[in-house]
KOLMARRO-458514 format. One record per residue (C-alpha): residue number from 1; x, y, z. Coordinates in Angstrom, 3 decimals, padded with zeros to 6 digits. Layout:
BEGIN
n px py pz
NUM X Y Z
...
//
This chain:
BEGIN
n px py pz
1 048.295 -045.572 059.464
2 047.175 -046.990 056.122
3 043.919 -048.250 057.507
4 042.988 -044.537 058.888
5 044.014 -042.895 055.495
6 041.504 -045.699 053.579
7 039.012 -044.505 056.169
8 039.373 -041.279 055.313
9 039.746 -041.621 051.518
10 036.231 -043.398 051.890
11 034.947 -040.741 053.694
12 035.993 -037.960 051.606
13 034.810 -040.104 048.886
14 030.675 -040.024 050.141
15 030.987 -036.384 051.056
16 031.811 -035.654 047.187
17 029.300 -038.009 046.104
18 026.612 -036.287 048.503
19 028.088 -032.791 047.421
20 027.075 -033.675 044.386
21 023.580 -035.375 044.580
22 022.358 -032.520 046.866
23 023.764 -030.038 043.864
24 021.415 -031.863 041.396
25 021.864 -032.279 037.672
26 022.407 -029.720 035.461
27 020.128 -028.832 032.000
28 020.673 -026.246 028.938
29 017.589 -026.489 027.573
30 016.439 -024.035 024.415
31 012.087 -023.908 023.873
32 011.920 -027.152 022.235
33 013.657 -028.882 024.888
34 011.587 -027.215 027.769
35 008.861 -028.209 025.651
36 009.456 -031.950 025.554
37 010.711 -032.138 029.072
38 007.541 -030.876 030.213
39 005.420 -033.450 028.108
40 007.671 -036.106 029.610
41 007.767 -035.249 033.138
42 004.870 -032.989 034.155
43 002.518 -034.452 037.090
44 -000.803 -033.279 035.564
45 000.395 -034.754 031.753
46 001.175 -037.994 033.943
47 -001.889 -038.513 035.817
48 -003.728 -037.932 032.444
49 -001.949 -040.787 030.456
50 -003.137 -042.863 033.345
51 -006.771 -041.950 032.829
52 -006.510 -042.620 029.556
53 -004.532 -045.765 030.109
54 -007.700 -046.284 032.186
55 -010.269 -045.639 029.969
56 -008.801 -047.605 027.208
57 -009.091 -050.981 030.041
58 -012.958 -049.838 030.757
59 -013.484 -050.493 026.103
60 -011.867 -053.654 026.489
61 -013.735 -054.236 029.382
62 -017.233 -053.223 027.455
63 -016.387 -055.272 024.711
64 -015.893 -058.244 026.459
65 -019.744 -058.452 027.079
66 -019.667 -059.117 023.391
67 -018.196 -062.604 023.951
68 -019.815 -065.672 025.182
69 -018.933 -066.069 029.167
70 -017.629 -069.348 030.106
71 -017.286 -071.178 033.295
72 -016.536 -073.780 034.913
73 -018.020 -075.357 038.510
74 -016.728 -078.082 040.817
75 -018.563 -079.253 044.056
76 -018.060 -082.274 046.280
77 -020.910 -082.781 049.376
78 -020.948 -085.249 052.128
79 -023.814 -086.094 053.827
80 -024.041 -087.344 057.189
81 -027.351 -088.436 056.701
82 -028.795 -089.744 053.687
83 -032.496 -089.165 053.515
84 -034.687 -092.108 052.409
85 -037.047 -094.690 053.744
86 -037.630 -098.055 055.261
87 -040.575 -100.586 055.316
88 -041.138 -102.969 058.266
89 -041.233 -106.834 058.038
90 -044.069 -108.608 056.931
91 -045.152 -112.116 057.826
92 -048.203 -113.828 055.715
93 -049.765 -116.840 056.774
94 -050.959 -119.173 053.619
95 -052.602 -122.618 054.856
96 -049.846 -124.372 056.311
97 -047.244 -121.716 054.431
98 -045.668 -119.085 056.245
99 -044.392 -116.371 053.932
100 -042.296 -113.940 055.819
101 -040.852 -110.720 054.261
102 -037.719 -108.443 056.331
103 -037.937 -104.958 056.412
104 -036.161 -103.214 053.769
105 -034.629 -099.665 053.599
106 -034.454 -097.008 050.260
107 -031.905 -094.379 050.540
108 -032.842 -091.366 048.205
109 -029.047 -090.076 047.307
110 -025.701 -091.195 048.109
111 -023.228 -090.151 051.013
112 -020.410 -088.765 048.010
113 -022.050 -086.497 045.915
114 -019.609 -084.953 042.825
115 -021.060 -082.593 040.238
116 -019.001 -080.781 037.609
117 -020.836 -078.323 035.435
118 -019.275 -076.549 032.354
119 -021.268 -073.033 031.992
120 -021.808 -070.612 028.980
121 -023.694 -067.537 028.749
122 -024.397 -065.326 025.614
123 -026.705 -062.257 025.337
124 -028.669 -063.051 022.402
125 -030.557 -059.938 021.845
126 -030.646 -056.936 024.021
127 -032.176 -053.631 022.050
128 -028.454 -051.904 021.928
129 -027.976 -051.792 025.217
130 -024.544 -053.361 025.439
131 -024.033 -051.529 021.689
132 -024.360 -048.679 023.432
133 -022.627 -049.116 026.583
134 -019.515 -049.648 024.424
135 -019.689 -046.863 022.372
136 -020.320 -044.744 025.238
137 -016.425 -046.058 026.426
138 -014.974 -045.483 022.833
139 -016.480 -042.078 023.107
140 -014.799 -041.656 026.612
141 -011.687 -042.794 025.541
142 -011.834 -040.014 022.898
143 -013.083 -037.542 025.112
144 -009.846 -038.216 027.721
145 -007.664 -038.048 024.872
146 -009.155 -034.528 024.056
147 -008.640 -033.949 027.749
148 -004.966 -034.579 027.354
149 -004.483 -032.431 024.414
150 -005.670 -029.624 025.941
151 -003.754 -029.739 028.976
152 -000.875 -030.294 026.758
153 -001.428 -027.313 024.938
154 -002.021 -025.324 028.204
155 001.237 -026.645 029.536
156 002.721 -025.319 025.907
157 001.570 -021.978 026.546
158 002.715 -021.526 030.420
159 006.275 -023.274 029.304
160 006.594 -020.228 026.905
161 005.311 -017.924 028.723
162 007.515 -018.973 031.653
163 010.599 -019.731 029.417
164 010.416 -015.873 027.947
165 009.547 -014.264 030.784
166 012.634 -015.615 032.312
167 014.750 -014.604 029.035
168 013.221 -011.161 029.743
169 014.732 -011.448 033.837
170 018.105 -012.651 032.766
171 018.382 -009.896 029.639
172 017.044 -006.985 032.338
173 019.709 -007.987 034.552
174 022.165 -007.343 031.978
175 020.112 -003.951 031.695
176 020.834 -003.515 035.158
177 024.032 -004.074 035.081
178 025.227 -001.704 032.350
179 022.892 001.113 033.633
180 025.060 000.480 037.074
181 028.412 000.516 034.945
182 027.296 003.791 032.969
183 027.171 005.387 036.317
184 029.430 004.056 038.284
185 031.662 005.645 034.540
186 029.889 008.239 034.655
187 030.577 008.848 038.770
188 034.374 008.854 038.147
189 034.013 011.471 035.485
190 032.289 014.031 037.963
191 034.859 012.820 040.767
192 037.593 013.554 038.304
193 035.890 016.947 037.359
194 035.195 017.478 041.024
195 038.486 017.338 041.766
196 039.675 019.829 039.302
197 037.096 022.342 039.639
198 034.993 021.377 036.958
199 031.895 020.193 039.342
200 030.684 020.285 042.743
201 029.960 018.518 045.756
202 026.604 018.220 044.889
203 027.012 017.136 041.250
204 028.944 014.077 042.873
205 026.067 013.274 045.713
206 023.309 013.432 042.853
207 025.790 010.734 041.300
208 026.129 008.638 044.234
209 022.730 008.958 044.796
210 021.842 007.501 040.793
211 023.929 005.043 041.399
212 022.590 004.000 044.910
213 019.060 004.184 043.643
214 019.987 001.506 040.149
215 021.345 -001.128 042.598
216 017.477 -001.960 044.013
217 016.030 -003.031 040.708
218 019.462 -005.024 039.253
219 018.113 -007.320 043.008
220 014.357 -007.461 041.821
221 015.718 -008.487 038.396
222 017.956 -011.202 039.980
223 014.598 -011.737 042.299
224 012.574 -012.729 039.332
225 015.166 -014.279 037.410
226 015.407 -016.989 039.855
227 011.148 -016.851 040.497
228 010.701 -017.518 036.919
229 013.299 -020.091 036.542
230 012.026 -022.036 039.503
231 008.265 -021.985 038.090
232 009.806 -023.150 034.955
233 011.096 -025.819 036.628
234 008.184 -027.025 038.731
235 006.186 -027.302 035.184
236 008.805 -029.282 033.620
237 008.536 -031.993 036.547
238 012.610 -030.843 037.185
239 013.827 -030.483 040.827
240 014.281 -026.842 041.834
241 017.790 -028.398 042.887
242 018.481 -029.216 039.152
243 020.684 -026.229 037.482
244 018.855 -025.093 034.208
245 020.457 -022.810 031.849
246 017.853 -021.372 028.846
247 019.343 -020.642 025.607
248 017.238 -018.484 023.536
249 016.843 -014.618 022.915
250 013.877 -012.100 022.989
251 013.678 -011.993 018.628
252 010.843 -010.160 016.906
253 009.594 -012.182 014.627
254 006.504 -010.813 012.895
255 003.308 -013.102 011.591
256 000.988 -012.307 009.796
257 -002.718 -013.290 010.767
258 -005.871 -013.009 009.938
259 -009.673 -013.321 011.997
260 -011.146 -015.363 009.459
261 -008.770 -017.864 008.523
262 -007.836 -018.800 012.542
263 -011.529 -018.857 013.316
264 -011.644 -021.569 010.907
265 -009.003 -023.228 011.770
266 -009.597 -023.196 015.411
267 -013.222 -024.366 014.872
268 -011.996 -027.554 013.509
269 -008.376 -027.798 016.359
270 -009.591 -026.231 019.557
271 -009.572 -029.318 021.761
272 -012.432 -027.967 023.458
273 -014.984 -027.980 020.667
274 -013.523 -031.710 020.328
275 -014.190 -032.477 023.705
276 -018.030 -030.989 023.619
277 -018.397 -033.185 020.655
278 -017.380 -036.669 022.111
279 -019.570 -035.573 025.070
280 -022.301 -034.935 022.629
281 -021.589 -038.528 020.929
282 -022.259 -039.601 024.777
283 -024.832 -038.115 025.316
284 -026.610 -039.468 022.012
285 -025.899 -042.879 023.315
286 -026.772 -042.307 026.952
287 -030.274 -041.239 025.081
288 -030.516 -044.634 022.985
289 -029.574 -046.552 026.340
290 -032.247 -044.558 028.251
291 -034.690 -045.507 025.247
292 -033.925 -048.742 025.533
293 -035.046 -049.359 028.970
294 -038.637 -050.561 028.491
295 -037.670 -052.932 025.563
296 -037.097 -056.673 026.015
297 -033.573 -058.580 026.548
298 -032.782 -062.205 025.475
299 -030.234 -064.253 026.484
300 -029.237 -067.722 026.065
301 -027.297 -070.006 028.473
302 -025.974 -074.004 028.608
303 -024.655 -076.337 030.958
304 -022.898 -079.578 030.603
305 -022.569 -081.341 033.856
306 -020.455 -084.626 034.643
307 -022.581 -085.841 038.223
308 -022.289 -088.860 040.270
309 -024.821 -089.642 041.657
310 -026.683 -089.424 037.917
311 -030.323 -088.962 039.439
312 -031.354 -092.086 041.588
313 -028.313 -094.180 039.655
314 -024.934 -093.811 041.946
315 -022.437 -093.537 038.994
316 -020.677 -090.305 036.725
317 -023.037 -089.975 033.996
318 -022.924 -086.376 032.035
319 -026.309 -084.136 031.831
320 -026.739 -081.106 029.870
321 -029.262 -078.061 029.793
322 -030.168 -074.905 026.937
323 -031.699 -071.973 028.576
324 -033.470 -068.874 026.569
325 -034.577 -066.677 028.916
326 -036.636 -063.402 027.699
327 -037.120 -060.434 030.050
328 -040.239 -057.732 029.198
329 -040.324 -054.689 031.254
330 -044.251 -054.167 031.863
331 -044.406 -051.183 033.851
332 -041.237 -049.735 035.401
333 -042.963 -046.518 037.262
334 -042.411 -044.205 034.461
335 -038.515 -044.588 034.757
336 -037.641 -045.177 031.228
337 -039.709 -041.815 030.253
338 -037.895 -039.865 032.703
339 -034.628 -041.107 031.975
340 -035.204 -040.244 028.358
341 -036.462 -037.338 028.563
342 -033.371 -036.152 031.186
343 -031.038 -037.590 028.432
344 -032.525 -035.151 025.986
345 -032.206 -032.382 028.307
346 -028.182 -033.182 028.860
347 -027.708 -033.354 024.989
348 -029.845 -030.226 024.571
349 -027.234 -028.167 027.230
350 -024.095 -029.511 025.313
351 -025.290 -028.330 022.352
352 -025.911 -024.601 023.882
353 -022.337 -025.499 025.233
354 -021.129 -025.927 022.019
355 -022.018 -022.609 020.869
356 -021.053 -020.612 023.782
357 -017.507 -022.030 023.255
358 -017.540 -020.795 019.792
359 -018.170 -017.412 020.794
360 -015.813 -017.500 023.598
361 -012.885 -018.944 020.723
362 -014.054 -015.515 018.437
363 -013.463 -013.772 021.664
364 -010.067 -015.013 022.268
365 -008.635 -015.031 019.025
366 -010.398 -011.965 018.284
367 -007.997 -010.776 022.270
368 -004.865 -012.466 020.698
369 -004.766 -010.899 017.399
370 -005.245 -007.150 019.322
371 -002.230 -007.923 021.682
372 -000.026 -008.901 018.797
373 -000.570 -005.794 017.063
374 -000.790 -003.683 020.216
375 003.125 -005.756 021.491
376 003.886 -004.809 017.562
377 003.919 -001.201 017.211
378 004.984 -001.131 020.835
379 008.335 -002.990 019.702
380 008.967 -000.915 016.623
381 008.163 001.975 018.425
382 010.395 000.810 021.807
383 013.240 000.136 019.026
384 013.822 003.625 017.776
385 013.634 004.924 021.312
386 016.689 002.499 022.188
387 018.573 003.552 018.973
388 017.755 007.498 019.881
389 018.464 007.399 023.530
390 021.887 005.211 022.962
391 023.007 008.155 020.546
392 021.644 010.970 022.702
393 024.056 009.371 025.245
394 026.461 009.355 023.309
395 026.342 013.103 022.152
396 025.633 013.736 025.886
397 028.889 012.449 027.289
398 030.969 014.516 024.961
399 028.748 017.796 025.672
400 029.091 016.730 029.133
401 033.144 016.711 028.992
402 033.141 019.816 027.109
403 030.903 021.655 029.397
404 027.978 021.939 027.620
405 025.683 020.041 029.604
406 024.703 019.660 032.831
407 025.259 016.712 035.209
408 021.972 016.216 035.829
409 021.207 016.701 032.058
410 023.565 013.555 031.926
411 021.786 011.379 034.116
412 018.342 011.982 032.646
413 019.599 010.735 029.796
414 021.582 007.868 031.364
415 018.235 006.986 032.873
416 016.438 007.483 029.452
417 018.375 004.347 027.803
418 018.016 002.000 031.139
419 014.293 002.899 030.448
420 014.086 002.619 026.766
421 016.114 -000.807 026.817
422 013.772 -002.441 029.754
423 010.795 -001.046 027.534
424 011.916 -002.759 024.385
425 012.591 -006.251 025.959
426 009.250 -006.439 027.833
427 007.635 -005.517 024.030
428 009.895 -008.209 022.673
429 008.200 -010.240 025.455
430 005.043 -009.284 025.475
431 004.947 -010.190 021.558
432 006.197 -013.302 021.817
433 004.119 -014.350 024.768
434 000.935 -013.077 022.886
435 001.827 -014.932 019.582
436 002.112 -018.388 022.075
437 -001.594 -016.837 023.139
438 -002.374 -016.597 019.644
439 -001.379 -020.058 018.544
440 -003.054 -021.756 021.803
441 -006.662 -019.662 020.695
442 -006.281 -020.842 017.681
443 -005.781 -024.531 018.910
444 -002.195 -025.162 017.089
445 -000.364 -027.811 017.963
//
């Protein structure tokens, strides 16, 4: 009995515990926080600190042709046959003297031959060509760093954009909601009236109908509540099992800009013009490389060796060598002119590059600024409507009770608020998402 209630203890035990995994963790996060989540965990963000992880290795690895390369070599070789020579006997007759001489036998080289040889290598003179070669990776590691920051502030502006838009979903729900409480009110008033007199049938089916008709929209706010949220939540690298909760409001905040002053400033932030330049610092030493192509290299090398045999003498003896070795290009087909001149060419199109960017940066901030002030007035004007309609409700209901007004007076201006109050939160949104525009034209961190 007490083994089958530990069994089922235990088992009761993993079905919590798997309850709970398959629930996922749970996150309040306000903009900041989505903001730093998403530079921790995004997938694009992570690949990119790789490649720059990467091309960090490939300047070590360019400056390492800087250094003197040293080695080391150890060989042992048996022969089976030692090559050499033998002379034949040789018998000389001298009066009554008889001078005889054996054969004999020369081996060139011994059976056991050992050789250990201590290398080093050092480019002596090159015309910038390994200069260059590592510049070219300092200027790549720049240009990846660029890369990053430009993704990152990409990722910035689709995390707010995605973080208010999902405000906006959440605070139109609540929209939703009271413009389905109003009537659903506002349906037991005509019931009541209907009832004693006061209304008809039809009164109450226009009603029923108003409140049938507000039900569809309170699901497509729901719909994109939960659309939103789970885009959100793919960008911040967060399982769409994870429960997020945002905490922020849609707040008009007004700033104050200016075409001049954030054309200046994004001429010297945008990480794109950055990126153009280190591709243009490339490009200047891919040309110096190409240029370099016909000119001469030296380079120097040494060996020490420890050998046995030590030349014809079959004992370790040590041996050493210097090397300088020159290398002239003569005539290489016209490939150095071609190279150079298709070097200028690619340094030529950045700099067209270059400009086009800065005209498409005018563009855009030229774009952002119009939508602020456009998402601006709409907000002050989307304000007084709200204030105007929730009063004209107000004054409506009491007509309304008193006869005065009509039911379906009444539910036009019901419907008036629900519309004012959605307009005013997508200004409030709109605004805010086109000041995140504005900052990301103008290349803010």
């Amino acid at each position: 009995m007490i083994k089958g209630s530990a069994q089922a203890i235990l088992i009761s035990f993993f079905v919590v515990v798997c309850i709970a995994s398959a629930k996922g963790r749970s996150y309040d996060l306000n903009l900041d926080q989505c903001l730093q989540v998403a530079y921790q965990n995004n997938k694009t963000l992570l690949q990119l600190k790789q490649r720059i992880n990467s091309a960090r290795y490939k300047v070590e690895e360019a400056r390492s042709v800087f250094f003197p390369q040293l080695s080391f070599r150890g060989s042992y070789t048996r022969l089976g046959r030692v090559p050499g020579f033998e002379t034949p006997g040789l018998s000389i007759q001298m009066d009554s003297l008889l001078l005889q001489f054996p054969s004999m036998k020369a081996d060139f080289g011994s059976k056991d031959n050992y050789n250990l040889t201590l290398s080093l290598q050092q480019p002596l003179f090159t015309w910038g060509r390994i200069k260059n070669s590592y510049e070219m990776t300092k200027h790549s590691l720049d240009l990846t760093k660029e890369e990053y920051r430009k993704t990152q502030q990409e990722i910035k502006f689709n995390v707010i954009s995605l973080f208010y838009t999902t405000l906006l979903a959440k605070e139109l729900i609540r929209v939703r909601e009271g413009s389905i409480k109003r009537i659903e009110d506002h349906l037991s008033t005509v019931q009541e009236r209907y009832n004693k007199g006061y209304a008809s049938e039809f009164d109450v089916l226009r009603v029923k109908v108003q409140l049938a008709n507000a039900k569809p929209p309170l699901v497509q706010a729901k719909n994109l509540h939960q659309l939103t949220l789970d885009n959100l939540k793919n960008l911040l690298g967060i399982s769409l099992q994870d429960s997020v909760n945002l905490e922020g409001t849609l707040e008009f905040e007004p700033i104050e800009v200016d075409q001049s002053n954030a054309e200046e400033f994004a001429f010297e932030n945008r990480p794109e013009l950055k990126l153009v330049a280190d591709q243009k610092k490339i490009a200047r030493e891919a040309l110096a490389l190409a240029k370099a192509g016909d000119k001469p290299s030296l380079f120097g090398s040494a060996n020490y060796e420890y050998k046995r045999p030590y030349y014809s003498e079959d004992t370790w003896k040590t041996d050493w060598n210097f090397t300088l070795a020159l290398s002239l290009p003569l005539f290489d087909g016209f490939l150095t002119r071609s190279k150079v001149r298709g070097a200028r060419s690619a340094l030529k199109q950045l700099e067209i590059t270059e400009e086009q960017i800065r005209d498409l940066i005018r563009l855009e901030i030229s774009q952002a600024i119009s939508d602020l002030n456009l998402a601006k007035e709409d907000i002050l004007s989307q304000r007084e409507n709200v204030k105007q309609a929730k009063e004209s409700l107000k004054i409506a209901k009491v007509q309304y009770k008193k006869g005065m007004l009509t039911n379906l007076e009444l539910m036009d201006t019901e419907f008036a608020l629900t519309v004012a109050e959605t307009n005013y939160l997508q200004a409030l949104s709109n605004y805010l998402i086109a000041k995140a525009k504005y900052e990301k034209a103008i290349g803010k961190e």
